[in-house]
C-alpha positions in Angstrom: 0.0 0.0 0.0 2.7 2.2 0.6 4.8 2.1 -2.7 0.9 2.6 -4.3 0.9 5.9 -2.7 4.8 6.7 -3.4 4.1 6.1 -6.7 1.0 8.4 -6.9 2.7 11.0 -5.0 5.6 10.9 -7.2 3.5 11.3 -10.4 2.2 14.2 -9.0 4.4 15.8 -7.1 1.6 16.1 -4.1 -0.6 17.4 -6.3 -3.9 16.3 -6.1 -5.2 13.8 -9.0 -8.4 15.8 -9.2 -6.4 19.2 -10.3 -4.9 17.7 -13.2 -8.6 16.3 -14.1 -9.5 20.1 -14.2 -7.3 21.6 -16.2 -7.6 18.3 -18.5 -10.8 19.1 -18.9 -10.3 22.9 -19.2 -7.6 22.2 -22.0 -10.5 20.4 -23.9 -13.3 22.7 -23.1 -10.8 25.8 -24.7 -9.7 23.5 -27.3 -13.2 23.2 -28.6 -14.2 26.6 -28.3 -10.9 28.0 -30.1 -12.2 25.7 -33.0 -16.1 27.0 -33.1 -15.1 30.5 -31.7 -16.3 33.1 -34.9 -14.7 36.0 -33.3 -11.3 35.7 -34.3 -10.5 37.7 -31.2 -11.8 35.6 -29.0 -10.4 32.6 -30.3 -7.0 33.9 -29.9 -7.7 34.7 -26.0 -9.1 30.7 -25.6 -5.8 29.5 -27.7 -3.7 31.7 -24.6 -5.8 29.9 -22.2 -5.2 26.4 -23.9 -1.8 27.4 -23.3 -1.6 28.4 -19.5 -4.4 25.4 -19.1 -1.6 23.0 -20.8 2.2 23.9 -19.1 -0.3 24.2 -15.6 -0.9 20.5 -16.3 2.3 20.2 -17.9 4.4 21.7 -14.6 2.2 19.6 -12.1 2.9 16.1 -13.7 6.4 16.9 -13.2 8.0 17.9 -17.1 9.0 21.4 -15.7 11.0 22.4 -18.7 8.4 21.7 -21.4 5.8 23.0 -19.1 7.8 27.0 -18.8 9.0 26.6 -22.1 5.3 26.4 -23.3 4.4 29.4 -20.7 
């Protein structure tokens, strides 16, 4: 039981497995609307979130380089 929980607290680095389900599911939700924004404007401010939403998730699984190098 305890090398179960090593290896989950390794993965995420503490984190909680429930935060990286939200911004998973933020990434899609911004991912979509990018794609049927018609406001061209708009769709540019989703595609920054997609970004922040992705190196957050990328910078609590643990790949801090490719996580700041996206931000």
């Amino acid at each position: 039981m305890y090398n179960l929980f090593f290896l989950i607290e390794r993965y995420t680095e503490g984190y909680r497995d429930e935060l990286l389900d939200v911004f998973s599911i933020l990434s899609i939700i911004c991912g979509i609307f990018v794609i049927i924004s018609k406001n061209p404007i708009i769709s540019v401010l989703f595609l920054i979130s997609l970004f922040l939403n992705i190196s957050a998730y990328l910078i609590l699984l643990g790949v801090n380089f490719i996580g700041l190098s996206t931000y």
